[in-house]
C-alpha positions, -999 to 999 in steps of 0.1 A, spaced: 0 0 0 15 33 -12 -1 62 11 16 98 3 9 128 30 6 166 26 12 193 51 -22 216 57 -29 243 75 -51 219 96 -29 190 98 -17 158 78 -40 150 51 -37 119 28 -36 120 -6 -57 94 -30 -29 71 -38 -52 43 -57 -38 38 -82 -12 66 -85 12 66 -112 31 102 -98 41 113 -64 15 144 -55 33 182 -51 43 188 -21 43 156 -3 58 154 30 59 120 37 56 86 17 44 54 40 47 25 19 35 -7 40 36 -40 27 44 -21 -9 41 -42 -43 68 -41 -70 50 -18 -91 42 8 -65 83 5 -54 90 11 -92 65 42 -91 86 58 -63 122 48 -76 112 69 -110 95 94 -95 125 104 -73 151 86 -89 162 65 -56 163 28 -47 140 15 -23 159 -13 0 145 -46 -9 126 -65 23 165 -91 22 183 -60 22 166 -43 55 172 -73 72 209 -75 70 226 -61 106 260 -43 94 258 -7 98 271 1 67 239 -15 50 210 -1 74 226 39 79 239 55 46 242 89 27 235 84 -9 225 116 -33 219 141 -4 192 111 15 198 96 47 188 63 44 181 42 78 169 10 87 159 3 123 147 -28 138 115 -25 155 92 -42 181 59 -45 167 25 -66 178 35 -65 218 -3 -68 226 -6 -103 211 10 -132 222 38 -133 196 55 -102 192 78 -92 170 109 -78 153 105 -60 116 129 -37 100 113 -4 89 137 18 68 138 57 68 150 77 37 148 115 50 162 141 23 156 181 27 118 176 5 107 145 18 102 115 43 100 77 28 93 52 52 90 15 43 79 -12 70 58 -42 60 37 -44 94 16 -24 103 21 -6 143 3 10 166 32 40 169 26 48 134 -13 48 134 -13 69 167 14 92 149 -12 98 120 -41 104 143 -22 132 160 -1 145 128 -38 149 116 -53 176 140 -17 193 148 -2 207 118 31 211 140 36 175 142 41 176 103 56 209 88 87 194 76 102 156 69 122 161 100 96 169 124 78 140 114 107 116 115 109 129 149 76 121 158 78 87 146 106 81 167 92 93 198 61 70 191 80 40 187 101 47 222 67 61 244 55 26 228 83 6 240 82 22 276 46 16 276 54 -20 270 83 -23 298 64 -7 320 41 -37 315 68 -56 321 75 -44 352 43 -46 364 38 -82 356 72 -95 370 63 -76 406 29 -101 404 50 -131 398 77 -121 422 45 -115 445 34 -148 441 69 -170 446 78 -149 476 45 -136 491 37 -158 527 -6 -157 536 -16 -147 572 -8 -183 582 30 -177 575 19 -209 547 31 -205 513 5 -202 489 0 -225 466 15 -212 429 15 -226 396 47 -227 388 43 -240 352 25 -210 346 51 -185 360 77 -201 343 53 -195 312 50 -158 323 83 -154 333 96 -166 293 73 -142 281 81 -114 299 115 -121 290 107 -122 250 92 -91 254 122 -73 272 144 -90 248 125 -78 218 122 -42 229 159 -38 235 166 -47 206 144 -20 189 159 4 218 197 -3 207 188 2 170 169 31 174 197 47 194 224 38 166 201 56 142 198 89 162 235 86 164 242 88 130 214 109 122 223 139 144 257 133 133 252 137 98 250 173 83 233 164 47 197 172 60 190 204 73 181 207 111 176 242 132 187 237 167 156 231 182 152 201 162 186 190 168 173 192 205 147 177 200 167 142 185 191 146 216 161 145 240 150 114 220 179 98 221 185 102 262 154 89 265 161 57 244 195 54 263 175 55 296 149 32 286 177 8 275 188 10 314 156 4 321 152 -29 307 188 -41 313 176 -41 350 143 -52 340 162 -83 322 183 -92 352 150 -94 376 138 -118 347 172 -135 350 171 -138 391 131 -146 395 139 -173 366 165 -188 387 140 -185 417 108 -207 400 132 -230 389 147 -231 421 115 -234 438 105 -263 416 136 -282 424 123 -278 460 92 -292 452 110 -323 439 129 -327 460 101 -328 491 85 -355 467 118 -378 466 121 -372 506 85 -386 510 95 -417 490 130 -418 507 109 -415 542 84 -444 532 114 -468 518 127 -461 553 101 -467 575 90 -499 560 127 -515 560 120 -529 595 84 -543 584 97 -559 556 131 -568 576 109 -584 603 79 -599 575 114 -616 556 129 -632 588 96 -650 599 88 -660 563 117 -683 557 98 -709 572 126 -730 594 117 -758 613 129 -751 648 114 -709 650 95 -711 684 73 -682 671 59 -703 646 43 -723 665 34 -697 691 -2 -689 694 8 -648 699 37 -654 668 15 -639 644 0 -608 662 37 -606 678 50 -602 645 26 -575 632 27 -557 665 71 -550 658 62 -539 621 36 -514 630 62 -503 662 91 -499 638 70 -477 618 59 -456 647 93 -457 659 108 -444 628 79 -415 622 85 -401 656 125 -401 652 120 -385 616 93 -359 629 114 -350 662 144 -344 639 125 -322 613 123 -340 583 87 -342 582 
């Protein structure tokens, strides 16, 4: 889908880009999402660029995702998208920025970029050049990722709530460890997925406040710097948010070992305290001719009377000690 934007005195406004076989006058902003070849070759002669191919915006060297080339910036930046559902994920989205114009090619479609168009929409200061816009992309896709590890947060203090909290009774409560392993993964994924965004959004606002081919007054130079300290803090963010993954991890699985381990010490106890029965059960069933118990008219309630004692005997050494 090729959508093409033009600054108004009211706002963003979209232009009718069925099929369009030239780029409208005065367009701000191109959003091509999920493009088709033909609408790829419509923008490459139009403006005489190259549009990265979908292979080439996944590669990871720098020198492939930030470039100059014929007085563009051209930057491809890996970002977290669908962190609502339960499979989110990483897509490249690439930025060509030039003094006229913003290109932007993604082939998902986010929630930072529909939110962006609402607002662009009914505050033509969001949109009065290419670079505010880029801007106000950016800062949609980081308030998007904070949202998200703020989630995070959230969600890890429940489950560290419920493998540390004790009830009134000083008891543990009983927890589903299964399932906070589950929720402990995810959260995880999702940390893991929106660093990633975080790290390449902070390499592009490096090399785009670095570079001097677009134009960019000092407020809007400001503007990337803010940006980019907030990225860089965010990062911090969820490095600590990944370590409490890392140590509450270690803590289910810790607990779970616990819980198998009680189960092994009840069979341990029980192969114990029926050792003596079956010691005592083995010696009078050999069946020897001279055993005076045998014939003894107590010998059979004598016998079960020492395997239920060594039982009791055992249970009240073992619960005395503490290992019941």
């Amino acid at each position: 889908m090729l959508n093409t934007y033009i600054a108004h005195a009211r706002g963003l406004a979209r232009a009718d880009a069925k099929g369009i076989q030239r780029i409208p006058d005065h367009t701000v902003w191109i959003d091509l999402l999920e493009p088709s070849l033909e609408e790829e070759r419509t923008i490459e002669q139009e403006l005489g660029i190259e549009i990265p191919s979908r292979e080439e915006m996944r590669e990871i060297e720098t020198s492939n995702r930030l470039y100059e080339e014929d007085g563009r910036l051209f930057m491809t930046a890996t970002v977290a998208a669908k962190l609502d559902t339960a499979r989110p994920e990483s897509t490249a989205v690439t930025f060509i920025l030039s003094n006229e114009r913003l290109i932007t090619n993604r082939y998902i479609d986010t929630r930072p970029f529909r939110n962006f168009i609402s607002y662009a929409e009914r505050h033509p200061t969001a949109c009065n050049s290419p670079v505010v816009i880029l801007a106000g992309l950016i800062e949609a896709l980081t308030e998007r990722i904070a949202d998200t590890l703020e989630r995070i947060g959230n969600d890890l203090d429940a489950v560290s709530g419920s493998i540390f909290q004790l009830d009134q009774d000083k008891q543990k409560t009983k927890r589903d460890l299964r399932g906070l392993l589950e929720r402990i993964g995810f959260n995880g994924e999702l940390n893991s997925k929106a660093r990633e965004s975080l790290v390449s959004l902070a390499r592009m606002l490096v090399f785009l406040q670095q570079s001097g081919t677009v134009y960019m007054n000092d407020e809007q130079r400001s503007r990337f710097r803010s940006i980019a300290t907030d990225a860089a803090a965010l990062s911090d963010h969820s490095s600590f948010l990944g370590s409490k993954v890392s140590f509450l991890l270690e803590a289910t699985l810790g607990l779970i070992n616990l819980e198998q381990n009680n189960i092994i010490k009840i069979f341990s106890v029980a192969a114990v305290m029926f050792m003596p029965p079956t010691l005592i059960a083995s010696i009078y069933g050999m069946n020897f001719v001279h055993m005076p118990e045998l014939a003894w008219w107590f010998g059979y309630p004598f016998a079960l009377s020492l395997m239920f004692g060594s039982i009791l005997g055992i249970y009240i050494y073992f619960k005395r000690r503490g290992w019941l």
